[in-house]
C-alpha positions in Angstrom: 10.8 -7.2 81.0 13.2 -7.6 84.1 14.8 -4.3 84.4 18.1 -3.3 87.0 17.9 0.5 88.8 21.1 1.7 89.4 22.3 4.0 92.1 25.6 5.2 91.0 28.2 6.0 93.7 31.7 6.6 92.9 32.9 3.9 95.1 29.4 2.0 95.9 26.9 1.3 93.3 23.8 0.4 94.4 21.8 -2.4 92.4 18.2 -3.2 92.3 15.7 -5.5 90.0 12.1 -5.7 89.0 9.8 -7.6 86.6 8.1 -4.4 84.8 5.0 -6.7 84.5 4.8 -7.3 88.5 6.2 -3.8 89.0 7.9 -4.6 92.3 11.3 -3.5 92.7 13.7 -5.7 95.4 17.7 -4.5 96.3 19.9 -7.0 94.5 23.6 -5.5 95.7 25.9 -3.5 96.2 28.4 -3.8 93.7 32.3 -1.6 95.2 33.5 0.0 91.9 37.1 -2.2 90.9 38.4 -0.3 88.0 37.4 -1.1 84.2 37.7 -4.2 83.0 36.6 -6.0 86.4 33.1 -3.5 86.3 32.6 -4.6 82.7 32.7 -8.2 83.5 30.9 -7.5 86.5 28.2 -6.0 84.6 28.0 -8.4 81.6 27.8 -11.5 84.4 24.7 -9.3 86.1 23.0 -9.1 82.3 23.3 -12.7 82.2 22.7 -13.9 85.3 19.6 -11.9 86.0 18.4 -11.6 82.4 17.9 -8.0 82.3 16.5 -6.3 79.5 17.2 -2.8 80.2 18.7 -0.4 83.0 17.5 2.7 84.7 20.1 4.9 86.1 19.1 7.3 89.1 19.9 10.8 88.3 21.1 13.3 91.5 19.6 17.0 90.7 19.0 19.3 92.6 15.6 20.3 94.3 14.9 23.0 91.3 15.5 20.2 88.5 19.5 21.3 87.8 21.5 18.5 87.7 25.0 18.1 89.6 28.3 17.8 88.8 27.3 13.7 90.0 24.3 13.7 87.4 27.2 14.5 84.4 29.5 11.7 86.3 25.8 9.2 86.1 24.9 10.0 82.7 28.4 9.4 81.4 28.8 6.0 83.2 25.2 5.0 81.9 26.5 6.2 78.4 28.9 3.6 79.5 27.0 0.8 80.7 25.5 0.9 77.5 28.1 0.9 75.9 29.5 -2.2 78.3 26.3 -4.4 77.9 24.6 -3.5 74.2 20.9 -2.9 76.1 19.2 0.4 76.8 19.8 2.8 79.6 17.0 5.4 80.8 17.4 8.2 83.5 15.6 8.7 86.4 14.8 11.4 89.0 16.6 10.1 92.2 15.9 13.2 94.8 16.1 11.8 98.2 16.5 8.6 97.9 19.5 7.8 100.0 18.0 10.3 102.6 15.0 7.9 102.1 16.9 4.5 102.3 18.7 6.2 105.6 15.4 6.8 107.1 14.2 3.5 106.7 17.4 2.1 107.7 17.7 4.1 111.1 14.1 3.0 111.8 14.9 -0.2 111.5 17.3 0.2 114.5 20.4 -1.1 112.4 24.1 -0.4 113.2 26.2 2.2 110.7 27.6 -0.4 109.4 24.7 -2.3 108.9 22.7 0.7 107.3 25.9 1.3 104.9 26.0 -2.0 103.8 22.2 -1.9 102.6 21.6 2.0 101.7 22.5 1.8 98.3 20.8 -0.9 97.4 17.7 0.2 99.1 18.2 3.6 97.3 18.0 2.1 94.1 14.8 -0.5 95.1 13.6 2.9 95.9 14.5 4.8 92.7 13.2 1.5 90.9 9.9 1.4 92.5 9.4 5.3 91.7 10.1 4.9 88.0 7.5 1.6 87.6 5.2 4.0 89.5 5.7 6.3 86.9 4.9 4.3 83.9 8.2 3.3 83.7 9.6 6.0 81.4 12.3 7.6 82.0 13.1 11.3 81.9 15.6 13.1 80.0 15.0 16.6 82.6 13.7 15.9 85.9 12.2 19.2 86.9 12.0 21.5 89.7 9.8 20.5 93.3 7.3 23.1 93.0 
């Protein structure tokens, strides 16, 4: 099943890909959010042209398992995306992953605007990668870091 992780961004949204049966996750693109209809055909274009199957949508909580104000804006546009391409979306813990994608960014002695033009899409390879890692099943509540 070739599956898309989504880091959603209200401006950016950060777009990776796997084959669940490889289970290796690679940054696709950044996609720079144009209004409605040019996201839908956006969308329905990435569906086709990368035969996915299903879409995992990283969810921003906080470190004791709440989510944000930006998890209610993520759920709705995966309610959305849904809606936009008829396949399932799951949610997915993404705690730290742009502080992640950051880190490996800065190592990699990049510009700003080098690292901005890849941290999204390295956020959601990293999201991605975590959710094959865990069986690939997504999560309705991430909990708390205990």
């Amino acid at each position: 099943m070739r599956i898309a992780g989504i880091d959603y961004g209200r401006v950016r949204i950060g777009i990776a890909v796997a084959e669940s049966s490889i289970g290796i996750a690679h940054p696709l693109a950044n996609y720079k959010r144009s209004g409605a209809e040019a996201d839908k055909r956006y969308f329905r274009k990435l569906v086709e042209d990368e035969a996915i199957e299903l879409f995992v949508v990283g969810l921003p909580v906080h470190l004791d398992g709440r989510e944000s104000e930006l998890s209610a804006e993520a759920r709705a546009y995966g309610l959305w995306l849904e809606e936009t391409t008829g396949l399932e979306v799951e949610f997915f813990d993404e705690r730290f992953t742009t502080a992640e994608a950051e880190a490996i960014l800065e190592a990699a002695d990049l510009t700003s605007k080098q690292r901005k033009a890849r941290r999204d899409q390295l956020a959601a390879q990293i999201m991605l990668t975590a959710y094959l890692e865990a069986g690939g099943h997504g999560e309705d509540g991430p909990g708390g870091i205990e």
